[in-house]
Backbone bond lengths (Angstrom), bond angles and torsions (degrees), N, CA, C in turn:
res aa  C-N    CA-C-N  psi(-1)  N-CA   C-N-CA  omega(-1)  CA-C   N-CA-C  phi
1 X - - - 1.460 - - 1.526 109.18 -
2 X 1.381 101.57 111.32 2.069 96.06 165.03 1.193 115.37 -70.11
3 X 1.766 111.95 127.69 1.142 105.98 140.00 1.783 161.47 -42.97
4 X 1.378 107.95 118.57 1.631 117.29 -151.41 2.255 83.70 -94.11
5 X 1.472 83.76 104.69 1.887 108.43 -177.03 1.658 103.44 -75.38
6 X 1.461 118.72 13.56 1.332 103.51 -175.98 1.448 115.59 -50.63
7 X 1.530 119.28 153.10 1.336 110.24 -177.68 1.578 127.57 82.72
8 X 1.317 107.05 -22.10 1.697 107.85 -174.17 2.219 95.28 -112.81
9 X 1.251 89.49 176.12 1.704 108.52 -160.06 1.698 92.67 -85.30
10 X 1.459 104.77 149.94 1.322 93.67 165.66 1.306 119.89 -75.77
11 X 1.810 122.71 -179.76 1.523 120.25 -174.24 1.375 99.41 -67.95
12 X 1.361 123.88 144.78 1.703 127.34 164.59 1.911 107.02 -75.51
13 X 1.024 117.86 118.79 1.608 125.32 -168.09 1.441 90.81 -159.10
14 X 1.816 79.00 159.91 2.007 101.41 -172.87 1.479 89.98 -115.17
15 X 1.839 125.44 115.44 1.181 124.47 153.25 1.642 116.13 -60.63
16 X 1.290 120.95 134.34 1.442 116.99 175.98 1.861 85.29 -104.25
17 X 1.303 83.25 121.74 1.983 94.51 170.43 1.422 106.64 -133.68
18 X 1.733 119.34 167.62 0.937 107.41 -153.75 1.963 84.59 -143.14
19 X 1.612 99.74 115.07 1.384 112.82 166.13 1.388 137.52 -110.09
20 X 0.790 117.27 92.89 2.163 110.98 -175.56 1.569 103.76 71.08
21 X 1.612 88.60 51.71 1.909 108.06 161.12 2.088 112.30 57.28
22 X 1.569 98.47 12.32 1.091 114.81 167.51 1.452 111.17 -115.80
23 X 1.727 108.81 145.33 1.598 125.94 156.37 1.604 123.60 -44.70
24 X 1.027 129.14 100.08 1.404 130.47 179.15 1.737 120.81 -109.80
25 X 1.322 111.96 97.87 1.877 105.35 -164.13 1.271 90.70 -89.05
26 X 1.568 108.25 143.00 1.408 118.66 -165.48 2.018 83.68 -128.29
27 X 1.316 111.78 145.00 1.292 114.19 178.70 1.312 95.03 -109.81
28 X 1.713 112.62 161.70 1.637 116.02 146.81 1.697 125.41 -38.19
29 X 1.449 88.91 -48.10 1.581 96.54 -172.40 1.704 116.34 -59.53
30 X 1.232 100.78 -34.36 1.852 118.39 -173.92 1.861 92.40 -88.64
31 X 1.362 121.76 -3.01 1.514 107.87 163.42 0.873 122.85 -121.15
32 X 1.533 125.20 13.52 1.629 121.25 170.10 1.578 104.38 -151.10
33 X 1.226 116.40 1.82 1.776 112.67 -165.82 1.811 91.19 -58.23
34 X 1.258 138.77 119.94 1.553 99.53 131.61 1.601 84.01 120.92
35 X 1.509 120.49 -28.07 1.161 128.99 -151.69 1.480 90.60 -123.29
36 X 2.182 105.17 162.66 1.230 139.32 162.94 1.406 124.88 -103.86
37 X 1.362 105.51 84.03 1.693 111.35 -153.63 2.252 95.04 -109.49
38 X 1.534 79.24 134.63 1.601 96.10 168.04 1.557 99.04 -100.27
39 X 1.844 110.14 115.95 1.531 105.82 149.42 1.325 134.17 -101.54
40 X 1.257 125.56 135.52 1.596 116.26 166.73 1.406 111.04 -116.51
41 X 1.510 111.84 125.86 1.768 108.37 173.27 1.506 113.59 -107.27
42 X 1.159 119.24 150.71 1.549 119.19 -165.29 1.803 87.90 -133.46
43 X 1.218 88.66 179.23 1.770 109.39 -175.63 1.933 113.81 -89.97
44 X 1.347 108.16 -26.97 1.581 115.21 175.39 1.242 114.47 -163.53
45 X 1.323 109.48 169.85 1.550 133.17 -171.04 1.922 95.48 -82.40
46 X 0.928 155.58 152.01 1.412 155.81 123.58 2.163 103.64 78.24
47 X 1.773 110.50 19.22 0.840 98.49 145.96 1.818 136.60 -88.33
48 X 1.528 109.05 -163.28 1.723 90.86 -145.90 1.840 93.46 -87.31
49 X 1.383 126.48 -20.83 1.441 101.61 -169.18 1.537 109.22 -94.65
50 X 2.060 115.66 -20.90 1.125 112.76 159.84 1.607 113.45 -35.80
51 X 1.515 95.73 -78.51 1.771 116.18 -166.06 1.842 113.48 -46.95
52 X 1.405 107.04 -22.66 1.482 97.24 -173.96 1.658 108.25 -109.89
53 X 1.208 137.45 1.26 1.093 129.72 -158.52 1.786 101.75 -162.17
54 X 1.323 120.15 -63.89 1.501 110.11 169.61 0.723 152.58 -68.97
55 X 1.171 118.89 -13.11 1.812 140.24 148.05 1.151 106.72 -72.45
56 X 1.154 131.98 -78.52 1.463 133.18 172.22 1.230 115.44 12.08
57 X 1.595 103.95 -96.44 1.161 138.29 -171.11 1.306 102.25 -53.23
58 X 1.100 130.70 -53.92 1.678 133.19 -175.15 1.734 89.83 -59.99
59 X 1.403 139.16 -72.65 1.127 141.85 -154.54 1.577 85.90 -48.90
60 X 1.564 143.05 -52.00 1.451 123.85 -130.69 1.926 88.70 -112.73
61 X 1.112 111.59 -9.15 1.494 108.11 171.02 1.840 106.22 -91.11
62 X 1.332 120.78 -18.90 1.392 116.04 177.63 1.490 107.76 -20.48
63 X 1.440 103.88 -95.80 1.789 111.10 -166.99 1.078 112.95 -43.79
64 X 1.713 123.24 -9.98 1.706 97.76 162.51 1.309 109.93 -112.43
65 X 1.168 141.71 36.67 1.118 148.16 114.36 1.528 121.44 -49.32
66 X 1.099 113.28 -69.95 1.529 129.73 177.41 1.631 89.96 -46.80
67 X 1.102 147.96 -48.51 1.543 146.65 -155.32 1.182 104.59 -83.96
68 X 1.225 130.78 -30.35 1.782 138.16 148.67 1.302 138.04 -62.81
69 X 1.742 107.51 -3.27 1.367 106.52 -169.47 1.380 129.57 105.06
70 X 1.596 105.90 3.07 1.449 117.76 176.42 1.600 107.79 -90.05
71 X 1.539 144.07 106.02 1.261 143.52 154.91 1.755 125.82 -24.47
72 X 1.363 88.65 -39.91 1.781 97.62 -154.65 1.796 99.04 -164.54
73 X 1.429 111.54 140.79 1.509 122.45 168.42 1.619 101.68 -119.08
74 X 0.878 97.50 133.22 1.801 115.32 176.17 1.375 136.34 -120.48
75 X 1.055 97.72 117.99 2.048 93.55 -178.35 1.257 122.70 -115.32
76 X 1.599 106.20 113.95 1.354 99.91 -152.89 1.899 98.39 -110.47
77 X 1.502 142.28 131.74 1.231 178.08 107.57 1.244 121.45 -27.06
78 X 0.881 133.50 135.27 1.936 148.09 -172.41 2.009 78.48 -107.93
79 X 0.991 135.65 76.29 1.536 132.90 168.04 1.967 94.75 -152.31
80 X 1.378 103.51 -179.43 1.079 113.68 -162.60 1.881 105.99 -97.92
81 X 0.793 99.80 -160.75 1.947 102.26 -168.38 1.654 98.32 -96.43
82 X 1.446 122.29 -34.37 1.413 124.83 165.13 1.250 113.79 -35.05
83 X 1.539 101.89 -87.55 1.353 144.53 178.90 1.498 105.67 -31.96
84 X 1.480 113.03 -62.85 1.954 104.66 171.70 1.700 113.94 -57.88
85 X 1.434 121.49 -51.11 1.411 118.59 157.41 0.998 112.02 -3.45
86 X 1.303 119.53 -90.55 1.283 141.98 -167.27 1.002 120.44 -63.39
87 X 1.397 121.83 -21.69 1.346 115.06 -152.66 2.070 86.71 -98.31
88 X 1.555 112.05 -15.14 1.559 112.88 -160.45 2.000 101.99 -100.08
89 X 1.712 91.43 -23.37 1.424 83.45 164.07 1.599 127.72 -92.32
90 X 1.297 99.15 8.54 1.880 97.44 -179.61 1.353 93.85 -102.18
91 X 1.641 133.61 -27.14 1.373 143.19 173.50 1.897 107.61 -56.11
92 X 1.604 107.14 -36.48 1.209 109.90 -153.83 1.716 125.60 56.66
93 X 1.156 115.78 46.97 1.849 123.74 -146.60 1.887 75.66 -118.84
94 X 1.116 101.10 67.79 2.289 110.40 172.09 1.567 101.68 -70.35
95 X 1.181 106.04 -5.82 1.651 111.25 -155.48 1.890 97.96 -100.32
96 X 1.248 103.05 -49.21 1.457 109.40 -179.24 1.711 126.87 -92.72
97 X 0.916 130.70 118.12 1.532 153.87 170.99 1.716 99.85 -54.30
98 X 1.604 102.95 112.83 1.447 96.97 -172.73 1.598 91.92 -118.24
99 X 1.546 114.63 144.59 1.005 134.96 -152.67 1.944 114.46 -129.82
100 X 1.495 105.42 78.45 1.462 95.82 -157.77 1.945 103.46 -94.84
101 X 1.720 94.16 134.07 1.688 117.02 -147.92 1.714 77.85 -116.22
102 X 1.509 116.80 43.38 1.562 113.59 161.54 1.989 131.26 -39.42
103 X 1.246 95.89 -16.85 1.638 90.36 -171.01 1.790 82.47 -108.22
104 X 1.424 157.76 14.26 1.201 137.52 -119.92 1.298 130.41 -2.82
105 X 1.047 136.05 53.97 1.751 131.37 169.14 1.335 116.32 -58.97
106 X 1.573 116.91 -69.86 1.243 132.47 170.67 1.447 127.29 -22.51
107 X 1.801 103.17 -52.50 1.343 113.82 -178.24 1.363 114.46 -72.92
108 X 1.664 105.21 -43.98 1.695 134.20 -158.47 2.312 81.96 -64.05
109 X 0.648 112.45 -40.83 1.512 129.79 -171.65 1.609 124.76 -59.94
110 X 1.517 87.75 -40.81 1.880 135.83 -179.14 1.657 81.79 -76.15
111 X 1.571 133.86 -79.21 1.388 140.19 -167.81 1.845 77.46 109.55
112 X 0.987 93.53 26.80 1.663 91.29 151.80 1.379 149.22 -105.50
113 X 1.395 109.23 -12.26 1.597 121.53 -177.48 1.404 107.94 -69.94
114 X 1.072 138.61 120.41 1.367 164.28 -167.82 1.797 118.96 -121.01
115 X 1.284 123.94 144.03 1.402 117.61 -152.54 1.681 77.09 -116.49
116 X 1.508 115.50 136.28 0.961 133.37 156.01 1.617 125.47 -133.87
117 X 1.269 111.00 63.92 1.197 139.73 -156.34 1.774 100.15 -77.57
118 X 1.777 95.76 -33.69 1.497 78.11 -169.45 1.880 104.22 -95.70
119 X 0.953 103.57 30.25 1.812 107.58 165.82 1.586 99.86 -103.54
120 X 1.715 120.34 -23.13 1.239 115.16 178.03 1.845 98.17 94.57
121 X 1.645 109.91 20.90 1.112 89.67 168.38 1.886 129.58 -140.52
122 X 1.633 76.73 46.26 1.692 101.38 172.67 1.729 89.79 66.00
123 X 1.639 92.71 -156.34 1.219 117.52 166.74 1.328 137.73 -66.01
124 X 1.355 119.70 109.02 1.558 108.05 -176.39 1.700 107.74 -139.65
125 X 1.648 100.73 177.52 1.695 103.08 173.16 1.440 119.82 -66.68
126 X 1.655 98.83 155.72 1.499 107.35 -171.55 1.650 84.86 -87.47
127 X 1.663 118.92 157.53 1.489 124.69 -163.13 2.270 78.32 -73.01
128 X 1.615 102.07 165.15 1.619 95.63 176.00 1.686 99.32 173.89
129 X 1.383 127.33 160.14 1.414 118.71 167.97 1.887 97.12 -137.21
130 X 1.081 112.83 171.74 1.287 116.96 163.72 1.591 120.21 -152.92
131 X 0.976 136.02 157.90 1.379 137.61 166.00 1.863 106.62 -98.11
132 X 1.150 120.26 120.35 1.210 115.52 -172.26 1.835 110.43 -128.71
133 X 1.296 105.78 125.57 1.702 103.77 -167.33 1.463 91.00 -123.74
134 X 1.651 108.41 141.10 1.461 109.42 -165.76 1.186 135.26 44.79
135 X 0.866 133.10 20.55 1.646 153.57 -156.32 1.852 114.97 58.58
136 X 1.272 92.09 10.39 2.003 98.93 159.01 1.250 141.69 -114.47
137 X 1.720 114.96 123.48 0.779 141.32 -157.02 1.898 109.18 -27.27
138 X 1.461 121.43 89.23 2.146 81.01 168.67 1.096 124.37 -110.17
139 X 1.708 112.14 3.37 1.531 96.09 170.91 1.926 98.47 -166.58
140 X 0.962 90.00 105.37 1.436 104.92 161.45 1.874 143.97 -79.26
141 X 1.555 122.12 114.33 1.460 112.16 -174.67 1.714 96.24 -127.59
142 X 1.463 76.97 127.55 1.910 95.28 -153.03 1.837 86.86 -119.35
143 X 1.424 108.14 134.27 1.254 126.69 -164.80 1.658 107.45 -85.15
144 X 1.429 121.78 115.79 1.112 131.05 -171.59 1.610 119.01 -30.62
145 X 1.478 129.91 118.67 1.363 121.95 -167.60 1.256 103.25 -65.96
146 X 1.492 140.89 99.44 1.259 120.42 -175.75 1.743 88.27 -150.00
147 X 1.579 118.60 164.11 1.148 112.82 -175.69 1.319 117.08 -68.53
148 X 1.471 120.18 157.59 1.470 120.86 -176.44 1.829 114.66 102.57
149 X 1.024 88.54 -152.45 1.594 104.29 172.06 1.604 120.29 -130.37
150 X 1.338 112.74 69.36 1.735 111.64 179.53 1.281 115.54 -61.14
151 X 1.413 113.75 157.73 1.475 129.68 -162.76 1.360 117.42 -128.72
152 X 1.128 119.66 39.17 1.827 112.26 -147.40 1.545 107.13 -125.93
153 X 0.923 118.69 -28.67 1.814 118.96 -174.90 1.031 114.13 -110.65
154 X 1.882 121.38 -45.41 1.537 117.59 167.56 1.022 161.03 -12.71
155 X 1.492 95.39 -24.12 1.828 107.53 -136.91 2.033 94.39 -104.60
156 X 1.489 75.64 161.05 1.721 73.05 -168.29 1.885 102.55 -67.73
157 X 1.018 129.28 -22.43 1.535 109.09 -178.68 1.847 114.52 -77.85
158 X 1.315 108.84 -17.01 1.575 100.72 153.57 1.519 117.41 -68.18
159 X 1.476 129.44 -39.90 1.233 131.89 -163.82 1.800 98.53 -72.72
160 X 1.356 125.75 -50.40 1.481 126.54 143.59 1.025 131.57 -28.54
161 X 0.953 116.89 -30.44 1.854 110.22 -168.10 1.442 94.02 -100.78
162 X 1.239 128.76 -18.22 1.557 148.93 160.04 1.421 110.03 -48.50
163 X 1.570 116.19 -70.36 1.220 119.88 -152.40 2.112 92.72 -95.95
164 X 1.174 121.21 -33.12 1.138 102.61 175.63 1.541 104.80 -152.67
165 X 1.164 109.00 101.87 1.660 113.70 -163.93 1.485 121.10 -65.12
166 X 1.246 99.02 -21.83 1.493 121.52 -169.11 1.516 109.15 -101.08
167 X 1.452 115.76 24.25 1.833 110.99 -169.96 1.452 93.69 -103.10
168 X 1.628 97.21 147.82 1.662 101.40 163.70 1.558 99.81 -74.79
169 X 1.341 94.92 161.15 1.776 117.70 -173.17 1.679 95.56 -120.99
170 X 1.206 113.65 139.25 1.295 121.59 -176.35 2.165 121.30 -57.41
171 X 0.546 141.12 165.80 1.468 142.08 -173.75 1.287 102.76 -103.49
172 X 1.414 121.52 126.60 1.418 124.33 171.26 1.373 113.75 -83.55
173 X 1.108 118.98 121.45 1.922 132.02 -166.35 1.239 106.20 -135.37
174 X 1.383 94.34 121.54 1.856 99.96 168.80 1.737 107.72 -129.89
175 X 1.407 106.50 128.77 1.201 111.79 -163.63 2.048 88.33 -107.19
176 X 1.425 110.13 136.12 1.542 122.70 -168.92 1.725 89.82 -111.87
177 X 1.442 106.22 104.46 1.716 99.32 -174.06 1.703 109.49 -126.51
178 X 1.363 116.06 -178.83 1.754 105.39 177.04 1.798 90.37 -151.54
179 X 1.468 109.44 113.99 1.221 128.48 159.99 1.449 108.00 -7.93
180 X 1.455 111.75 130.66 1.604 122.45 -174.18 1.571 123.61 50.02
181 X 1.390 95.97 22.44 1.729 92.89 171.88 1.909 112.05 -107.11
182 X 1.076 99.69 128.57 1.399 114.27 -159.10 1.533 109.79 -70.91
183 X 1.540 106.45 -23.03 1.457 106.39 172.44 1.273 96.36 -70.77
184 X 1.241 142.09 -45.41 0.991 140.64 -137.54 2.058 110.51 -80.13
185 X 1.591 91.40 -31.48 1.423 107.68 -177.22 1.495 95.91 -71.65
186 X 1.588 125.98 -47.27 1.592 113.77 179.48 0.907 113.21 -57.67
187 X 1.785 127.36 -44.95 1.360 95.35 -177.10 1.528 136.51 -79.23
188 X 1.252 112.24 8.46 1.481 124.34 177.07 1.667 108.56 -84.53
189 X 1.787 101.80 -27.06 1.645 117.29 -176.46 1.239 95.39 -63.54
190 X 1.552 127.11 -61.83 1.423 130.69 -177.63 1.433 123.17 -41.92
191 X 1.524 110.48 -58.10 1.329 114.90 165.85 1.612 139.37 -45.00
192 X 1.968 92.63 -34.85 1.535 77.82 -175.69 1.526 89.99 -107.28
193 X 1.317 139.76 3.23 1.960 110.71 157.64 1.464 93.51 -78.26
194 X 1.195 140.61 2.03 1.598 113.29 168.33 1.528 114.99 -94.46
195 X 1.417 111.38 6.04 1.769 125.36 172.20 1.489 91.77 59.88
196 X 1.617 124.71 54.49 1.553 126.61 133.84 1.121 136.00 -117.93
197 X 1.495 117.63 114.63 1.228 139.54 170.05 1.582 120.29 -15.05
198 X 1.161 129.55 124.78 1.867 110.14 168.69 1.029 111.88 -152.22
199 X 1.518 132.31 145.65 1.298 139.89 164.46 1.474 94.91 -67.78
200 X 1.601 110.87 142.73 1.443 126.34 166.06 1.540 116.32 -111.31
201 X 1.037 108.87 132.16 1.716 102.75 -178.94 1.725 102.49 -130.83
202 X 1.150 108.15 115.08 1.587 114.04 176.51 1.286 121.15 -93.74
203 X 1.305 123.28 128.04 1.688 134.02 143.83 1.383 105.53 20.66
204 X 1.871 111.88 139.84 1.054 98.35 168.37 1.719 153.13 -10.57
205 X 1.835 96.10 56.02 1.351 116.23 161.36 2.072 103.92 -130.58
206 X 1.319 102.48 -31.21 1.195 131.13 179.72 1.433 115.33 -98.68
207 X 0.927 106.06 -77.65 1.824 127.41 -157.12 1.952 91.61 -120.49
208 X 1.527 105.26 157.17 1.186 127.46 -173.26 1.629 101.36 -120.75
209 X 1.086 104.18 170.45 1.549 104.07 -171.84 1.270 126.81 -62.90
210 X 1.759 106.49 -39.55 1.381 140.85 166.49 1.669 107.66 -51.62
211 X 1.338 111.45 -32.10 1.210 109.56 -169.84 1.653 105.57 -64.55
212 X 0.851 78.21 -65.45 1.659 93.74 -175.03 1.474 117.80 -63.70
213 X 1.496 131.49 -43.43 1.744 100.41 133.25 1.272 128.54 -19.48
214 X 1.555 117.35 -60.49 1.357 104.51 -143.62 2.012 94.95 -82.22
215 X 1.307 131.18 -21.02 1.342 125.02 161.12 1.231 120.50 -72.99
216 X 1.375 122.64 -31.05 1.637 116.56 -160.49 1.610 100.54 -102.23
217 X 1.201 117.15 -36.23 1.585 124.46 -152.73 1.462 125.10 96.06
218 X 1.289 90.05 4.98 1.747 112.15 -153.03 1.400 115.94 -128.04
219 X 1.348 113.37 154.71 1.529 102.82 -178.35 1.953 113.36 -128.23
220 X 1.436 90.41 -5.59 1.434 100.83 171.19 1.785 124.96 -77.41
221 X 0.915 147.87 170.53 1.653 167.03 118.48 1.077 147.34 -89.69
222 X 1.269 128.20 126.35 1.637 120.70 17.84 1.272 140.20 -56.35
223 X 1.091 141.23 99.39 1.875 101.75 143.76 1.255 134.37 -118.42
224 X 1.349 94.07 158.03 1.711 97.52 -164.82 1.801 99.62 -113.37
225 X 1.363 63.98 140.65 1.897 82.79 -177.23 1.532 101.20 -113.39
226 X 1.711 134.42 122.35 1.362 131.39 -175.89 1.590 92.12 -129.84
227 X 1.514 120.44 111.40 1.702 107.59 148.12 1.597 85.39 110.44
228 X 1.368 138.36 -3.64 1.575 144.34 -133.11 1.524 109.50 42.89
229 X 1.314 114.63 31.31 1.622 98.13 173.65 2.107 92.34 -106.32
230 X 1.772 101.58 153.23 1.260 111.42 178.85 1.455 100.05 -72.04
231 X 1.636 133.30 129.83 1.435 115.55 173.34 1.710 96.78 -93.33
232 X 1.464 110.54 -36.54 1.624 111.97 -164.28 1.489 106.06 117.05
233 X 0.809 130.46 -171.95 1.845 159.48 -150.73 1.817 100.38 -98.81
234 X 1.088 139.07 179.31 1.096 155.46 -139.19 1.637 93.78 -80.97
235 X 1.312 124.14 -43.89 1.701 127.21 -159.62 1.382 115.82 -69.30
236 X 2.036 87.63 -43.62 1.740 108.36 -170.40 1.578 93.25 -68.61
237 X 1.942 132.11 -20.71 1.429 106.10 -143.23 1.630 78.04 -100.94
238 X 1.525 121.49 -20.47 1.345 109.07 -178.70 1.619 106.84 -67.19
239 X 1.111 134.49 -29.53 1.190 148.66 -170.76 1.445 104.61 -60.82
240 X 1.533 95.55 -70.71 2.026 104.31 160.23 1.465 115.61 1.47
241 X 1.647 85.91 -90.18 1.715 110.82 -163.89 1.313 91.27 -55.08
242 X 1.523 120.54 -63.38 1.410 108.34 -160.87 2.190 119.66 -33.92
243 X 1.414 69.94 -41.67 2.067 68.85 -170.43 1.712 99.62 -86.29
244 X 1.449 114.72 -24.05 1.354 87.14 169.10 1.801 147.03 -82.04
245 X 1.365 93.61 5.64 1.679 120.56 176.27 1.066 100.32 -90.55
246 X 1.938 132.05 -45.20 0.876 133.46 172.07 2.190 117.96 -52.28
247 X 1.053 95.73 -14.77 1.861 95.57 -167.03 1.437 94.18 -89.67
């Protein structure tokens, strides 16, 4: 059973990070003194439930964190200062502060470092999030000790529903578009004076023609997909907003 540190300080440790091909030591104190910091620690850099779901989500809930009173989101890794680099620019995660705990101190500190020797990957963090104010602990969701890798408390929409239960959460939008198509530019025009976020996926660079049959029914572009519901092409998404400003 891990210990739940509510109430106590985090470990005092020197992150070695690595900025513009220079050494940069980052302390505890220079990452929470003063500050309202969300942490989440995971087990690796570019494994599959980090890379598809816990970063993610933390990266695209950031700014409403920050809009509640959160300073900074952090993801902290038993990997090296390379390795998080890399691992935050193939994520595209601009939003989250990655924090690489290469020797484990941080975790070992946490009573989190855990041997997973038989994945072949030494010592690493137990999955975990925390809310941390002044560098003390106030609320910890620590991932059931059970074999494997559980996924259940971590995640940034528990740590949300925590810090402000009552916040809107952003809309997941994917706009299906093809270079120089003019519908395609309105409906991205629409989207961003309505201040929503969207993944764009273009025409044979992304998606194939078939693709988009086989989701839309359709073979034309735009469409925008918000919430997994189909909205349609530029008219239906003006249509959207229209009634949803209207509610």
């Amino acid at each position: 059973m891990f210990e739940n540190r509510e109430g106590q300080q985090v470990p005092q440790v020197t992150f070695r990070t690595r900025r513009d091909h220079d050494w940069v030591d980052v302390t505890s104190d220079e990452l929470f003194r003063g500050k309202t910091v969300v942490v989440f620690a995971l087990p690796g850099a570019f494994t599959p439930t980090c890379s598809s779901t816990h970063v993610p989500r933390y990266n695209q809930l950031a700014p409403t964190f920050k809009r509640h009173g959160v300073d900074d989101v952090v993801c902290v890794s038993v990997n090296d200062a390379f390795v998080m680099n890399e691992w935050q620019d193939e994520q595209k995660a601009v939003n989250v502060t990655f924090m690489p705990d290469g020797n484990g101190d941080f975790s070992r500190g946490m009573g989190m470092l855990v041997a997973k020797n038989d994945l072949g990957f030494g010592d690493r963090s137990w999955r975990y999030s925390m809310l941390v104010k002044d560098g003390v602990i106030e609320k910890m969701f620590i991932e059931p000790d059970v074999p494997g890798d559980p996924f259940e408390v971590s995640d940034a929409d528990t740590m949300l529903a925590y810090i402000a239960p009552h916040a809107a959460k952003p809309l997941d939008v994917t706009v299906f578009s093809r270079e120089g198509c003019p519908y395609c530019a309105r409906a991205k025009g629409l989207l961003h004076d309505a201040g929503i976020q969207f993944e764009e996926l273009i025409l044979n660079r992304d998606f194939s023609e078939s693709t988009i049959r086989a989701v839309s029914g359709l073979s034309t572009v735009p469409q925008v997909f918000i919430n997994g519901e189909h909205i349609g092409g530029s008219e239906e998404l003006e249509r959207y907003l229209g009634r949803s400003r209207a509610a």
